[in-house]
C-alpha positions in Angstrom: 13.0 -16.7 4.3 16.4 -14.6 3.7 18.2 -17.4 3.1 15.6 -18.9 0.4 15.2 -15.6 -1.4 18.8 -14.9 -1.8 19.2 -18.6 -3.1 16.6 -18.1 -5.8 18.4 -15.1 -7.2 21.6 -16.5 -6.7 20.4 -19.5 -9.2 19.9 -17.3 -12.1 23.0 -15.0 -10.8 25.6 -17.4 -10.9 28.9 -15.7 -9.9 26.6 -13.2 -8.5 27.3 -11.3 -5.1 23.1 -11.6 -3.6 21.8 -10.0 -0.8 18.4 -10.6 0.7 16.3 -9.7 3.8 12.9 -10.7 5.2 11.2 -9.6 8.4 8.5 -11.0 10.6 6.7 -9.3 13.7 6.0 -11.9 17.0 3.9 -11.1 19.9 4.5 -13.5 22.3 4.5 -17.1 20.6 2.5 -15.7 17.9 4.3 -14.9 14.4 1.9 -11.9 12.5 1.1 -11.7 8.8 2.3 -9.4 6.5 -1.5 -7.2 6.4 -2.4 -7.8 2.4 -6.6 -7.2 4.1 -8.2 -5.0 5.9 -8.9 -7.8 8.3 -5.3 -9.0 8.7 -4.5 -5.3 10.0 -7.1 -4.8 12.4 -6.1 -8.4 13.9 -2.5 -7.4 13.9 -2.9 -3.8 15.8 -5.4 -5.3 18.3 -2.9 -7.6 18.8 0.2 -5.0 19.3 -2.0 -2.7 20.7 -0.6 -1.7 24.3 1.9 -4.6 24.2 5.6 -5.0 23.5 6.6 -7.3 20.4 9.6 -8.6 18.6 10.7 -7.4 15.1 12.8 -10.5 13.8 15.0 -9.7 10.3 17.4 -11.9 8.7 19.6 -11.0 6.1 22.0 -13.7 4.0 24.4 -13.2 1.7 25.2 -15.3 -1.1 28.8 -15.7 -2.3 30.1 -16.2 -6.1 31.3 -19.4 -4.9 28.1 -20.3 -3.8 28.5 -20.0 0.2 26.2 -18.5 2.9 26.6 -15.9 5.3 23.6 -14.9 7.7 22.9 -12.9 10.5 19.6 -12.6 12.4 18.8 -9.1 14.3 15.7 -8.8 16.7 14.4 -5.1 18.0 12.0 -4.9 20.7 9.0 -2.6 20.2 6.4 -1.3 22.5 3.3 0.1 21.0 0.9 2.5 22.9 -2.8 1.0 23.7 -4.8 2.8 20.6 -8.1 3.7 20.2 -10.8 2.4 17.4 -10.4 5.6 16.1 -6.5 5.6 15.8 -7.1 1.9 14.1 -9.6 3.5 11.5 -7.6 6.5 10.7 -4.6 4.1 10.1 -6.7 1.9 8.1 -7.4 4.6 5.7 -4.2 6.0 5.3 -3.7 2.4 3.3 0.2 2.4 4.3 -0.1 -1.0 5.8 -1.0 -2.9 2.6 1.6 -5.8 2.8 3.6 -4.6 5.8 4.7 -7.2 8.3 2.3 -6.8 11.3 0.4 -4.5 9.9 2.3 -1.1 10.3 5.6 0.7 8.9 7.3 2.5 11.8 8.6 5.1 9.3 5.5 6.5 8.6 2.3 7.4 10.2 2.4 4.4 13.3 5.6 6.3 14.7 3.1 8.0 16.4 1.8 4.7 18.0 5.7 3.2 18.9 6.2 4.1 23.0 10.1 2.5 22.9 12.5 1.0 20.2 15.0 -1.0 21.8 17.9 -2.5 19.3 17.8 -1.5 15.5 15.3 0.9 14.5 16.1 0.0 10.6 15.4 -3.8 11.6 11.9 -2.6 12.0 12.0 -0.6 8.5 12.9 -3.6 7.1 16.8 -3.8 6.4 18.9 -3.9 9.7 21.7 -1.6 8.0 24.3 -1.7 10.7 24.4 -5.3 10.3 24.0 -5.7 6.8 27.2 -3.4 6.6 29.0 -5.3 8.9 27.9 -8.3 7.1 29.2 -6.8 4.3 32.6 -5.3 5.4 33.4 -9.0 6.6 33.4 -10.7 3.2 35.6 -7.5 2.0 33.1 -4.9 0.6 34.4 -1.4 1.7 32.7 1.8 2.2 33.5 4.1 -0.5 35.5 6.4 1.6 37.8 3.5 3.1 
C-alpha cells in the first residue's frame, strides 16, 4: 500500500522526492481493519484482547528519476485481556475512528499495551528510525550533519 500511495503522488510530482507509509495490524493469519465503525472496533479489541499481534509498516520512497526504495518494519505487541468496560470506555473516547486495528498506542490504549517489542513509532504509524535511515541512504542529511 506504501508503494501505491507514494506512486500516486509521484505521478502528479514528477521530479518529486515522495515519501509514503501505510500500516496494517495481524493477529495470527488474520490482517485487522482500520476501525471506521463502532463494530469494526469492538471486533478488533476482542480480537487483541489478551493476545500478542504484529504491527506491519512499510514505507517507500520514490526518487526524481522515478526509482523505488522500500523497507518493511514489523513490532510485536502484547495487549492486556480487557474488560467490557475497558472496551466501552475506549469506545467513547472516539480515538479509534480510522485507526489500524482499532487503537492508537499513543493515546489512551497505552494503558492496554503489556510489551512493545521492535519500533514503538511503527505502531504510531511512521517507523522513524527506519524512514531516516531510508532516508540518509539516498543522501538526505540531518540538519546538523
Amino acid at each position: 500500500m506504501a508503494t501505491e500511495k507514494a506512486r500516486a503522488v509521484a505521478v502528479r510530482r514528477p521530479g518529486c522526492w515522495v515519501l509514503a507509509a501505510d500500516t496494517v495490524v495481524a493477529c495470527g493469519l488474520r490482517v485487522l481493519p482500520k476501525a471506521e465503525s463502532e463494530r469494526d472496533m469492538r471486533q478488533c479489541l476482542d480480537l487483541l484482547s489478551g493476545r500478542r499481534h504484529r504491527v506491519i509498516g512499510g514505507i517507500a520512497l520514490v526518487a526524481p528519476d522515478g526509482s523505488i526504495r522500500t523497507r518493511i518494519v514489523e513490532t510485536r505487541v502484547e495487549m492486556k485481556r480487557l474488560e467490557q468496560r475497558e472496551i466501552a470506555a475506549y469506545l467513547a473516547s472516539g480515538e479509534w475512528h480510522g485507526k489500524a486495528g482499532g487503537y492508537a498506542i499513543q493515546g489512551l490504549a497505552a494503558a492496554y499495551i503489556t510489551l512493545v517489542n521492535g519500533s514503538y513509532s511503527n505502531v504510531v504509524g511512521l517507523p522513524l528510525a527506519e524512514t531516516y535511515g531510508l532516508l540518509t541512504g539516498v543522501g538526505f542529511r540531518h540538519a546538523g550533519d
